[in-house]
N, C-alpha and C positions, 0 to 999 in steps of 0.2 A: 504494500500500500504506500505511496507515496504521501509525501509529510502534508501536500495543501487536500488531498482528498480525506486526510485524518485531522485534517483542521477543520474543514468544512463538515464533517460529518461529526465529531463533537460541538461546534457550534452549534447547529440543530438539533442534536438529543440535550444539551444543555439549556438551550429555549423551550424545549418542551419539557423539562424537567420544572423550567423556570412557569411554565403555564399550569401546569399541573399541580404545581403549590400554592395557586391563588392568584396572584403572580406578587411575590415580596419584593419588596427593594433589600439591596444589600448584600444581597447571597449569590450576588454573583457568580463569586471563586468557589464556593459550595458547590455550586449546579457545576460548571464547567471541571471541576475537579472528579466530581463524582460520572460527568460523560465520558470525560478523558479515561478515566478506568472502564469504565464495560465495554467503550471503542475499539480500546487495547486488548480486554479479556476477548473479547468475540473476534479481533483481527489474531490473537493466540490460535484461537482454536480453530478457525480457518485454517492456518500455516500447518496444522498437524498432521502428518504424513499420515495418509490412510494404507495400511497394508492391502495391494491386491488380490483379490480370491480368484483362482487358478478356474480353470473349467471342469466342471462337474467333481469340485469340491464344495463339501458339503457345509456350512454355514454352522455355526453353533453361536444358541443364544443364549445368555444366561438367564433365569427366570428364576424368581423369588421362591424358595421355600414351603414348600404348602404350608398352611398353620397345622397346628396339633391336633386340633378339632376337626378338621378336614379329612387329616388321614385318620383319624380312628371311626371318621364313619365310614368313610371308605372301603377300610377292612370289616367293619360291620358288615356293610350291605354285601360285600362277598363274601365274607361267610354264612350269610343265610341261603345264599345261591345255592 
């Protein structure tokens, strides 16, 4: 990202930060401080090398846990089968 399209675009989430509080006087360097960081965190994670998935490799997602509750009905209802 070049330095004026990261200037231009914390300007604008800084104005809208600035509209979204009412609009106060004074808290200028607040709002533009606080855009400057999530312009940066979001142009981070942009930059983050995605590893390529090969052809007819299979994808693995990680998924939460079942709760406890979950699986002991689970095994209930199959063991009534």
């Amino acid at each position: 990202m070049r330095n004026i399209d990261a200037t231009d675009l914390i300007r604008r989430r800084a104005y809208q930060i600035w509209e979204c509080e009412g609009p106060p006087h004074g808290r200028h360097v607040v709002h533009w401080l606080l855009a400057e960081s999530e312009i940066r965190e979001l142009s981070n994670i942009a930059q983050e090398p995605v590893p390529p998935v090969k052809r007819g490799e299979k994808t693995t997602r990680k998924t939460a846990p079942a709760s406890k509750s979950a699986s002991k009905s689970s095994r209930r209802q199959t063991s009534r089968a």
